[in-house]
N, C-alpha and C positions, 0 to 999 in steps of 0.2 A: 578139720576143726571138730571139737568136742564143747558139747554144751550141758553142763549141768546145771539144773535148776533145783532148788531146797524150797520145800513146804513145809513152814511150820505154824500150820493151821491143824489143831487137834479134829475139825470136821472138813467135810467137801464142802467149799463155798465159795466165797468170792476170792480167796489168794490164791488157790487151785486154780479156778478158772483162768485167772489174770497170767499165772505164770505158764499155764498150757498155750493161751495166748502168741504169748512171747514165741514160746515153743513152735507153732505154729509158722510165725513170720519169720524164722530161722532157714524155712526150707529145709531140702534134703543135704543135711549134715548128720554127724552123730548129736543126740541127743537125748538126754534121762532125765525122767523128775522122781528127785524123790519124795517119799511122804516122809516125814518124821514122826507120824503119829503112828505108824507101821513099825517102827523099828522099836528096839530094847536100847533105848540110851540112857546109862545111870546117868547122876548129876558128879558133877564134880568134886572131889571130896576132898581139896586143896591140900595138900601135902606134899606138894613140893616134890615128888616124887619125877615130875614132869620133865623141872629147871635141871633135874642134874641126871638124867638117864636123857633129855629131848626126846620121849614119847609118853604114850599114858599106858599107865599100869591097870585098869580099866578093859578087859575085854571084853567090847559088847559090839552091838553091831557099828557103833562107831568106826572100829578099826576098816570094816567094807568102807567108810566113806572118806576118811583119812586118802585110801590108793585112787577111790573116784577121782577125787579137788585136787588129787596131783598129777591125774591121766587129765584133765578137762583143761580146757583153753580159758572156755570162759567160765564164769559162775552167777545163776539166776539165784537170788536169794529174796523170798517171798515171807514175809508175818502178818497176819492180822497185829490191830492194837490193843494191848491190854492192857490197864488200866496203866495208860501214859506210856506204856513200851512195848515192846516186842513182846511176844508168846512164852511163857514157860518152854516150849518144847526150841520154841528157836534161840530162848536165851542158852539152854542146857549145850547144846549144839556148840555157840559160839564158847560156852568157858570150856567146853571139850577141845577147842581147841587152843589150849595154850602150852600143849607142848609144840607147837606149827607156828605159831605167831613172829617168829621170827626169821620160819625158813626162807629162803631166795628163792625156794619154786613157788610161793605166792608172789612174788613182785613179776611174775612171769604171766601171770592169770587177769583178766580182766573182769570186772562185775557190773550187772543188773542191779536197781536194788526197785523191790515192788512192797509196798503196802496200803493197808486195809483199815478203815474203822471212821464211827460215828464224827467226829466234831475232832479227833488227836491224832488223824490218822498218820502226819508227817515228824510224831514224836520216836514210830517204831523205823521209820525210816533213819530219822539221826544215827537210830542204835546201830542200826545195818553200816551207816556211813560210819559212824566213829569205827566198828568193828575191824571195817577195808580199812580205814586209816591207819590203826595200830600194823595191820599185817602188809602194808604196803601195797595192797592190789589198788591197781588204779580204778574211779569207777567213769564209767561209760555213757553210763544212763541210769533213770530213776524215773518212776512214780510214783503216787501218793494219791488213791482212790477214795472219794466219800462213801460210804454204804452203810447206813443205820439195821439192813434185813443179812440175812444169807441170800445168795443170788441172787443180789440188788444189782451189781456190774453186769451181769449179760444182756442186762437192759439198757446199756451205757455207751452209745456207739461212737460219742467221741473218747473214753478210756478205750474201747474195743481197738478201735484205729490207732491210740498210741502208743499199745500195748504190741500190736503189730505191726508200727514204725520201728520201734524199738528194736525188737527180732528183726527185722530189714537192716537196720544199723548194722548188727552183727557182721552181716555177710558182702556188706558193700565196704568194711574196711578190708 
């Protein structure tokens, strides 16, 4: 089994932690997280370029995580909330991938979906779920963590524990 986990928290803080978590309750499998705030991912530049070639014309570090999401089994998909949605870096990520949106080796992959924030934090979650929904990946599991500070979750030992029921789910199916 392969486990990819996506950070798309531009700092180290509570979605990092929460998705190391995960990680964590997974056991000894393969498993990677990435940072998105690490890598060179242009934005989208819609041109359709995508719908009739089914890839992007975009060479950035994208293309490493294109072959990841299709070596991985499963997928941890992590955002803070920004104002009412997902991250800039995690939105970028998700329109990157719309040349894959309708490949058949996402209906093959399973997903986490984790998010972060003040008083909306289950707004950047929907994005995560509508996201699985367009690409067919079924999802698994989810959270949706309160945290007004940075490092307000490792203070949070019923998220701590859900977060590593969740990773235990993994490997008990």
């Amino acid at each position: 089994m392969k486990v990819l986990a996506i950070c798309g928290s531009p700092r180290k803080g509570n979605t990092e932690f929460m998705l190391n978590k995960v990680l964590e309750g997974v056991g000894n499998v393969e498993k990677e997280l990435i940072l998105l705030r690490e890598l060179r991912i242009e934005h989208c530049d819609g041109d359709s370029y995508c719908d009739k070639h089914k890839e992007c014309k975009i060479k950035d570090d994208m293309c490493d995580i294109y072959k990841k999401i299709f070596d991985a089994d499963i997928l941890i998909l992590g955002s803070p909330t920004y104002f009412n949605n997902v991250s800039g870096l995690m939105k970028d990520f998700i329109d990157r991938m719309n040349p894959y949106w309708q490949d058949k080796r996402l209906r093959e992959k399973r997903a986490i979906l984790i998010s972060t924030g003040i008083a909306t934090e289950k707004t950047a979650l929907k994005t995560l779920e509508i996201f699985c929904e367009i690409c067919k990946i079924p999802i698994i599991g989810k959270l949706a963590a309160k945290a007004d500070d940075s490092g307000e979750v490792k203070n949070n030992i019923t998220v701590i524990n859900e977060l590593k029921k969740l990773g235990k789910k993994l490997t008990n199916r």
